[in-house]
N, C-alpha and C positions, 0 to 999 in steps of 0.2 A: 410673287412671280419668280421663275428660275431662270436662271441665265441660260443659256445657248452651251455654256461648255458642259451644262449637266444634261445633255439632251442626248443620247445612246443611239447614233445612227446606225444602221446596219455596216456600210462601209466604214464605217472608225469601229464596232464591236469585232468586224471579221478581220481585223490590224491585230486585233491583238489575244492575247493568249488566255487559256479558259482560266488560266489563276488572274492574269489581268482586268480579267471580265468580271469575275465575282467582285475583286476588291472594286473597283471602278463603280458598280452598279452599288454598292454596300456605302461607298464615298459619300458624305455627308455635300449640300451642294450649295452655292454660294445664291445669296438672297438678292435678286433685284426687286426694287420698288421703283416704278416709273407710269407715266401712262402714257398712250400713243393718241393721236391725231391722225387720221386719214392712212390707217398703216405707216405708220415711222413712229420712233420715239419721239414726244413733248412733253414737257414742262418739266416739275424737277425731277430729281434722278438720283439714287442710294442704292449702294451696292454693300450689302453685310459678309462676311464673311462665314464659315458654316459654324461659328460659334456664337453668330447673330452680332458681332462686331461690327460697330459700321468701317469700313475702309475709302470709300471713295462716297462724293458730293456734288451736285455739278444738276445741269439742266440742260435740256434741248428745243431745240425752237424747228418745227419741221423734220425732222431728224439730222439736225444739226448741231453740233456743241456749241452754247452759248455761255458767254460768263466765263465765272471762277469754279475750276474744278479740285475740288481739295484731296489729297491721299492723306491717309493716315496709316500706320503699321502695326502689328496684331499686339503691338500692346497697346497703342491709341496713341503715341505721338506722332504731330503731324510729322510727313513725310516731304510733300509735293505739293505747291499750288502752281496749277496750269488757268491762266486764260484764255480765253476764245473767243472770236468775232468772228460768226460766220463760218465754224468750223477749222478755222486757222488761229494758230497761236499768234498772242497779239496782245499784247498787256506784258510786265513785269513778272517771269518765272520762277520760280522761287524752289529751293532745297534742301532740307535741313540732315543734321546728323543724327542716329539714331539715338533718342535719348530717355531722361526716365518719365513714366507719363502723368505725376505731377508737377513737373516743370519745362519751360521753352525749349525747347531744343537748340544746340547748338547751329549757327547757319552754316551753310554748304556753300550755295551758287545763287545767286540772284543775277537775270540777263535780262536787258529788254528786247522784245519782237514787235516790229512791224511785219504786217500782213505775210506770217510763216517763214521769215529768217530775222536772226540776229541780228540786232540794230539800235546801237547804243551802247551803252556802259554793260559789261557783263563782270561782277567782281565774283571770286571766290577768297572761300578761308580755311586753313585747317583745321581738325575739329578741335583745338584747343582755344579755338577762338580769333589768333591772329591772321593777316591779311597772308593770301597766296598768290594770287592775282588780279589784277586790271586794267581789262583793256576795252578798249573803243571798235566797233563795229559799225561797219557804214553798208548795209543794203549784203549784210553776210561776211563782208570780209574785214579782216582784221585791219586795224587804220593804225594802232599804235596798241603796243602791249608793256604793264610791268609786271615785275615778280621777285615773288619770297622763295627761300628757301624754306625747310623746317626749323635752321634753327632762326629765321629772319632775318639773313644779309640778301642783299637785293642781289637778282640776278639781270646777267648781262641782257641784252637785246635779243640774241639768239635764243637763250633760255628760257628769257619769258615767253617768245613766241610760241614755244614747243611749248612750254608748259601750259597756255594758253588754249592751245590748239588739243592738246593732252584732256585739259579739264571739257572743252567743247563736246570731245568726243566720247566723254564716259557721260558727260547729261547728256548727248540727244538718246544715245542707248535706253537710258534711265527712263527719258521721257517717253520714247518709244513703246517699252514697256509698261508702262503704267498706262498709257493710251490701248493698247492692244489688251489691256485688260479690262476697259470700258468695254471696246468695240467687242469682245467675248463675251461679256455679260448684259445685253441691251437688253429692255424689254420686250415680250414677245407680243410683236405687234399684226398679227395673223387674221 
């Protein structure tokens, strides 16, 4: 099955320009594997890229995100593992550095969520490996924070908070997009 973003509507082909159009229509297009239930997506769910890569993992219940949704990046190391209860992030988030695709990747961020905010321990680290941040999260907001520098002398209270708040907001982006790149390629359940 093909995803939705390879699908050539008349209002998105008359957007764009007749060199846009050829290449667009010529554009190799990204592989979903899914099946639906009652018109929505269910069960599991694979999303290849157009060189038949797999990039994303994950499952739907009703056309709902259930589970662990896993990203991986076009060389195949993982990237992203999202959980999901019920369509809301919920479980331990997880995100790594981009790295080689015989071995672990270096971590990024690890947060936990309760029912779609931040709630709990969220650490990050730089991708050398050592500690960047940690802080506590109660129901979204920040309860106490600390922090590294790069070269790892701890920073003040204020610093950690911004930095804190800094790393918060390049993951939900991060997440965001990787989500938005689910809900772009669903199966076509018609």
């Amino acid at each position: 099955m093909v995803g939705k973003s390879a699908r050539l509507t008349p209002a998105f082909l008359a957007a764009l320009s007749v060199a846009a159009r050829a290449a667009w229509a010529q554009a190799p297009a990204w592989v979903v594997d899914g099946n639906c239930r009652d018109g929505q997506p269910n069960g599991l769910y694979e999303l290849h890229d157009p060189a038949g890569r797999l990039r994303v993992a994950g499952a739907f219940n009703h056309g709902r995100r259930t589970g662990s949704f896993i990203f991986w990046t076009e060389s195949g190391t993982r990237a992203a593992h999202i959980p999901f209860d019920d369509d809301v992030r919920n479980g331990t988030l997880a995100t790594w550095y981009p790295g080689e695709p015989s071995r672990e990747p270096p971590r990024r961020l690890e947060s936990a969520w309760r029912q779609g905010v931040r709630s709990g321990l969220t650490r990050s680290w730089y991708a050398d490996g050592h500690r960047r941040s940690e802080t506590d999260y109660a129901e979204g907001r920040q309860i106490a924070s600390s922090g590294w520098s790069d070269t790892g002398a701890r920073l003040d209270d204020t610093a950690a908070r911004a930095l804190a708040d800094r790393d918060a907001a390049e993951a939900d982006g991060y997440y965001a997009g990787l989500e938005a790149m689910v809900r772009d390629h669903l199966p076509h359940c018609d």
